[in-house]
N, C-alpha and C positions, 0 to 999 in steps of 0.2 A: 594184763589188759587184753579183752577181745575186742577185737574191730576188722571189718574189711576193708576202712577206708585207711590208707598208707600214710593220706595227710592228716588223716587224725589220728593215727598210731604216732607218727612223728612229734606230731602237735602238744599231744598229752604225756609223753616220753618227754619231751624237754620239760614241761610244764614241771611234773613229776618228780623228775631228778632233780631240777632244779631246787626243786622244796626238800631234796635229801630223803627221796626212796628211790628205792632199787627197781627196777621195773622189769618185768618177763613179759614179750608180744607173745601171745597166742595167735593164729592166723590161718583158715581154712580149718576150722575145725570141725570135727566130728564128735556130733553128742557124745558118742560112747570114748571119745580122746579124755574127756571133763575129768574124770575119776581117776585118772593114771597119773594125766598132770598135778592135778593136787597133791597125790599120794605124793610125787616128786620133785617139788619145787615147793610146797606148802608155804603157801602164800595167807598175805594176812588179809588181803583184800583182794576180791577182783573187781573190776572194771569190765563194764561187758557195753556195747551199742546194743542197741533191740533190733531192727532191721538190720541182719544180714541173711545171705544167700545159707541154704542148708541147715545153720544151728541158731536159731534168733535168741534174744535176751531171755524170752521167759523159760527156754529149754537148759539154758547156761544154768539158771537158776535153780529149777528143777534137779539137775545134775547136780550143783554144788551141795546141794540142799540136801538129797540121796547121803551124797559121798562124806560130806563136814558138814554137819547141821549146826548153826550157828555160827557159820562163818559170814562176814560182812560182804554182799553183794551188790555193788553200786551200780545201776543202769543210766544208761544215757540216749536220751530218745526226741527224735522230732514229734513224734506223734503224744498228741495230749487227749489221752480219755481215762476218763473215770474206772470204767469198767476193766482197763489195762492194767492200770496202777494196783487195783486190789487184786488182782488175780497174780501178780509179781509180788505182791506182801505175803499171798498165803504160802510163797515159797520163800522166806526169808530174805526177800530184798529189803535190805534194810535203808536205801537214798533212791528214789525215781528223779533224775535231773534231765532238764529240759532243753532241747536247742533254740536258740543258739547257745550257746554253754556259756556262762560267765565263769571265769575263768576265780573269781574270788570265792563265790559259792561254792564252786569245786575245793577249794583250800578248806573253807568253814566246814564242810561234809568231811574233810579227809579227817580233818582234828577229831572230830564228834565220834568216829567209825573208826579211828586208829587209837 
């Protein structure tokens, strides 16, 4: 899971566990970290926010996409546009989820993408 916000690292970390996955915070990252962490934690899914400082959702994506092409990339975003969503598909994001986040949709997407 990427995020800069600690209460929604927290948030999604309980949610998460609770449902019986394992969860790895990512946190200050750097584009070029993306491909090392995979290689060493190989994860089945990541979780990524879009707005953050330095590496935003669609570069996460970008990089997963480089590094595991076909690996499950779930974004989570306040912002709702058209033109965002397809440009995060053409890099294999495969769930764009909305804020406020419901917390049940997030379960329906994990099932579909796990």
């Amino acid at each position: 899971m990427i995020d800069d916000s600690k209460f929604m690292r927290k948030y999604l970390r309980r949610f998460l566990e609770d449902e019986g996955h394992v969860v790895e915070e990512w946190e200050d990252l750097l584009a070029e970290e993306i491909p090392a962490l995979i290689q060493a934690f190989a994860p089945d899914l990541i979780i990524t926010d879009y707005i953050m400082p330095g590496c935003n959702g669609l570069t996460v994506a970008q990089k997963v996409h480089e590094t595991k092409q076909g690996m499950p990339v779930l974004v989570i975003t306040a912002q709702r546009d058209t033109g965002l969503d397809e440009q995060l598909r053409q890099f294999g994001v495969a769930e764009i989820m909305h804020k406020p986040l419901q917390l049940g949709e997030l379960k329906d997407a994990l099932r579909l993408l796990l």
